[in-house]
C-alpha positions, 0 to 999 in steps of 0.5 A: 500500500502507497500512503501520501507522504502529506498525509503521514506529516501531523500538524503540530501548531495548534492556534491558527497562524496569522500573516502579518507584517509587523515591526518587531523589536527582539532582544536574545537573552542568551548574548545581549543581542538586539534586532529590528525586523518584522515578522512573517506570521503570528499566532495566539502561541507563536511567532515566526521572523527572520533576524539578521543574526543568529539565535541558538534553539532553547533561547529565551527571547523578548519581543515587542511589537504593535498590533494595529486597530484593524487587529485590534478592532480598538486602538493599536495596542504595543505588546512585549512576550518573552518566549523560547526559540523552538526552531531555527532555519536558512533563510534569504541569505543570510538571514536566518528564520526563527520561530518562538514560542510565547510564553507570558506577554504584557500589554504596554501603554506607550506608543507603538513602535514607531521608533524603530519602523521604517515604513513612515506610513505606521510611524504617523 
């Protein structure tokens, strides 16, 4: 019997993924490290990005980043997460992608993050 390779492979995320395209600030805990990026998706339990740099598997990182009012049907609202880096893989050259865990968040009450966008459309 000839079984689809496809259907062997289970689905381990269990909150829906989201694409979405935010400014994110990290910081690695392991090396003191800081990156501005934007990630690719999110989660209610994750988050994937690409950094400019490298963070090993099992770091404890912190993100902080804006949900936008379209998302929050509300006003914006600046979140930090701290979360564990669960995988790590090749990226556009020689940008590495990192997918992370969250574990505890926090909603913040300054500003968004306009310092660090370069997109001068979410820093108005």
């Amino acid at each position: 019997m000839i079984m689809n390779t496809a259907t062997q492979v289970s689905e381990r995320r269990a909150m829906r993924r989201f694409a979405m395209h935010l400014p994110a600030l990290i910081h690695s805990a392991d090396r003191f490290q800081e990156f501005i990026t934007e990630t690719l998706n999110i989660s209610a339990r994750g988050v994937f990005f690409y950094i400019d740099g490298q963070i090993a598997p099992h770091t404890r990182i912190e993100v902080t980043l804006t949900l936008p009012s379209d998302v929050t049907v509300s006003d914006s609202v600046r979140v930090r997460f701290t979360g564990r880096v669960v995988r790590v893989e090749s990226g556009p050259a020689p940008r590495m992608g990192i997918a992370a865990v969250i574990e505890e968040y926090e909603f913040l009450r300054t500003p968004g993050l306009q310092a660090f966008s370069s997109d001068p459309q979410i820093r108005a």
